[in-house]
N, C-alpha and C positions, 0 to 999 in steps of 0.2 A: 458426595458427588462421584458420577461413575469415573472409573478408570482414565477413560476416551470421552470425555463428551462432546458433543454436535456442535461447533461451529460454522454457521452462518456467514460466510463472507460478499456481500453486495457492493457492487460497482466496476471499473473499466476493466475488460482484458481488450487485447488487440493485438495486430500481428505487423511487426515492426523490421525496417530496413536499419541496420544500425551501419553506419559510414566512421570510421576514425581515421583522422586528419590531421596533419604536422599542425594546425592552426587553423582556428575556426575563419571560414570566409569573411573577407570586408566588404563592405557596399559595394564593390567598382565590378566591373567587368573581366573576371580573368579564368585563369584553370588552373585547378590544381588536381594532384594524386591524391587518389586515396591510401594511405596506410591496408587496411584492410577493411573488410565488408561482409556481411552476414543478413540472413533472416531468422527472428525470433520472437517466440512469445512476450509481449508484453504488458503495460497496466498495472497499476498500484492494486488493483482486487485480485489479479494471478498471480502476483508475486507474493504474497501474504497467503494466499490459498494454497500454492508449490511451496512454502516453508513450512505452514503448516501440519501439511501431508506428509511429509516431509520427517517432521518430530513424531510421525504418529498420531497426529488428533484427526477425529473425523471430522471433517472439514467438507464444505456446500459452498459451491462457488456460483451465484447470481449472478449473469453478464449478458447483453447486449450482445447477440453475434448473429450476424447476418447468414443467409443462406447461399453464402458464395467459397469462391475457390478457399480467399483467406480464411474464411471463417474453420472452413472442414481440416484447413492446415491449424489455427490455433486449436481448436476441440480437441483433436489429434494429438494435438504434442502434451496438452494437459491433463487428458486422460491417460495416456500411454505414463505420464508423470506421478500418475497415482491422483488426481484432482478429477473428484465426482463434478460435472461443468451441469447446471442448471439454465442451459440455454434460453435467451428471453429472443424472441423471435422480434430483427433489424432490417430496415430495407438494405443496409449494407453492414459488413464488421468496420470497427475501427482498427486505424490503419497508421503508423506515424513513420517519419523519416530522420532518423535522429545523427545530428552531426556533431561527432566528440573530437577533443581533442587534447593532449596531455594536460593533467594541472585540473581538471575536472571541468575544464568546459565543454558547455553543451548547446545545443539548439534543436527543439524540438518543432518539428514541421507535423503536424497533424494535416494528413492525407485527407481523410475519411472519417465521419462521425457519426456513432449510433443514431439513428431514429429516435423520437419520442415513444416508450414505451406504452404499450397499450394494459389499459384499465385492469383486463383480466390477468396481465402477467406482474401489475403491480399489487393486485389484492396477494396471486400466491405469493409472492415473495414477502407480502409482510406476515401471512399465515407461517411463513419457516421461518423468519425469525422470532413470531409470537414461540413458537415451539422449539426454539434451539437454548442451548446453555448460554451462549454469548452470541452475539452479535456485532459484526465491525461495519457501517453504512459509512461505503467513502463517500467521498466528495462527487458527485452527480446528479444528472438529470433524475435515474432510475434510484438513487440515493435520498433527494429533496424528496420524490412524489411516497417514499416508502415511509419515509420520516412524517409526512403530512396524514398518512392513512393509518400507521399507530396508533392502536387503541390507548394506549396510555404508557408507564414505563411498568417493567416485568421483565423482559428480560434486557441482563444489564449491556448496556450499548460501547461501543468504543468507537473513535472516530481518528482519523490522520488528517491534520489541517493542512499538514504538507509547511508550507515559507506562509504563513500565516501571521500578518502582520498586528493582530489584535483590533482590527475593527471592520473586516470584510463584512458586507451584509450577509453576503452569499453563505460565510460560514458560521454566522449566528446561529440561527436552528440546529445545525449537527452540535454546537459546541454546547448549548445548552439542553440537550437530550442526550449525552454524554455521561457517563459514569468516570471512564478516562478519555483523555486525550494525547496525540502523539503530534509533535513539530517538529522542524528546522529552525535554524536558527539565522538564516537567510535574510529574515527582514526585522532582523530586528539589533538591535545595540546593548539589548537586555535582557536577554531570557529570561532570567528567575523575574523580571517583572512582566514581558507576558504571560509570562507561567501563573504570578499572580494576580494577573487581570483573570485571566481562564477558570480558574478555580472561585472566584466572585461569581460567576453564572452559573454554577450548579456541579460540574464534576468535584472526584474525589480524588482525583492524581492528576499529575499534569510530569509529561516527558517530554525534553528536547534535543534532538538529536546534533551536534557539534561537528558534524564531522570527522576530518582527523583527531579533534581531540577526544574525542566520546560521545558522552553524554550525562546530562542533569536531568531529579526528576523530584519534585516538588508534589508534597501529602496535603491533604485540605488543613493538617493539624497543624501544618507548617515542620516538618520533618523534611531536611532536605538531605537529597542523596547524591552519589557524583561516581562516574564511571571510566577507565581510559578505554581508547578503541584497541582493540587486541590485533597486535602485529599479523601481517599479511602482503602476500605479494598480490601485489592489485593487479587485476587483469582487467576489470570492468565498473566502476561506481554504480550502475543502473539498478536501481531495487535493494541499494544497501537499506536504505530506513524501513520498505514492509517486511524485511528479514528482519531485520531489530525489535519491529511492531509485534512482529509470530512470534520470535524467543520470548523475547516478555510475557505476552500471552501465554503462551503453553507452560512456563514456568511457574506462573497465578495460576494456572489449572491445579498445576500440582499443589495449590495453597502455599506457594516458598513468598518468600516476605519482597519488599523492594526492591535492597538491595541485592539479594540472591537470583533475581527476576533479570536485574539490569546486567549483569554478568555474562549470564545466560544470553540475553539482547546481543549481547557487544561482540558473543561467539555467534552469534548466527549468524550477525551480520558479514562476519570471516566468511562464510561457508559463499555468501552472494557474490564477493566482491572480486574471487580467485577464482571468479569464471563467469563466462564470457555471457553466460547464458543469467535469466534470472535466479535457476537453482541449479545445480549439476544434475539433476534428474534429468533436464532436457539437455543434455552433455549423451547420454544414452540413447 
């Protein structure tokens, strides 16, 4: 396998108000300050695609971005980031408003949302992943219709269920057209038994991410592995897990085994979380 090979990353980027707050609002009527306030790149497909680039792999970012102000600012910050952007032409970009608060809570307000991709820009986009080394099809609109126009399996696919509770309809097809998969552990009381629900439909690895504590990651052969999260002054939680989804990744490139892989993950994941942005590239 070459040096650098071509990875395909398909699904959200978007350009995001991030708001942190002593405590997340409650129903009633009031006001509060904000801590601090920014605009940024965001999306589980830019974050993954800025880590990436990041390690050095060539890396093909597929997204949904409208021809408006936000869109020419996300393009912008991803390319100046070292992220080739494969623009899929939107009536508008996606847009969110996200309200944090210490302790890792969150609230995401989705502004604005991609259009339905059109026919011709879902043929090429599954034409580059028929042609790349790997392939990551998140969870979407432009995700489901790429997955439904696959000619078959070839190149091997990887998927992020995200808080995936082991029986969403929605994330049937990615998980079963899957080589690996990546989770949280958000909804579940059991990982290593969604992990082995996951691995019954067809993948050959199954990882899920812990949070502060790390992460697990579970072989079709039944070989399980276990990880702690490498110390870090937290500045941002936002895009810790498609920084862990890129380390692992680029680390399989190099053919390094599970374990050596998950290591790798749990440092990258470092590099997202000690800044404010998805990667310190867009710190520059």
């Amino acid at each position: 396998m070459p040096s650098s090979p071509r990875i395909v990353v398909c699904g959200p980027a978007s350009w995001n108000h991030l708001i942190e707050l002593d405590r997340l609002p409650e129903p009633v009527p009031h006001m509060q300050f904000a801590r601090r306030a920014w605009h940024t790149v965001g999306g589980t497909s830019a974050g993954k695609a800025l880590h990436l680039a990041g390690l050095g792999i060539d890396v093909r970012l597929w997204a949904a971005v409208g021809d408006d102000a936000d869109g020419a600012r996300l393009r912008k910050r991803l390319e100046k980031a070292g992220v080739v952007v494969e623009a899929i032409a939107s009536e508008q970009t996606e847009r969110h408003v996200n309200l944090m608060a210490e302790g890792g809570g969150r609230v995401s307000l989705y502004v604005s949302t991609p259009s339905i991709p059109p026919a011709d820009a879902v043929e090429a986009t599954v034409r580059a992943v028929a042609g790349a080394d790997l392939a990551v099809i998140d969870l979407s609109e432009l995700g489901r219709l790429v997955l439904e126009a696959l000619p078959g399996r070839g190149t091997p696919l990887w998927m992020d269920l995200h808080d995936y509770d082991g029986s969403s309809a929605f994330h049937e097809p990615f998980l079963r057209a899957a080589e690996g998969v990546f989770m949280n552990d958000d909804a579940t009381e059991d990982p290593w038994e969604l992990m082995s629900s996951c691995l019954e439909r067809g993948p050959r690895l199954a990882v899920c991410t812990l949070g502060a504590k790390g992460a697990i990651a579970l072989e079709a052969g039944g070989a399980r592995h276990e990880v702690s999260a490498v110390p870090a002054t937290v500045v941002d939680t936002n895009g810790a897990g498609d920084a862990f989804m890129a380390g692992f990744l680029a680390a399989r490139l190099r053919t390094e085994p599970v374990e050596v892989a998950l290591h790798a993950a749990a440092e990258q994941a470092r590099v997202a979380i000690e800044t404010e942005h998805l990667h310190p590239a867009l710190d520059r």
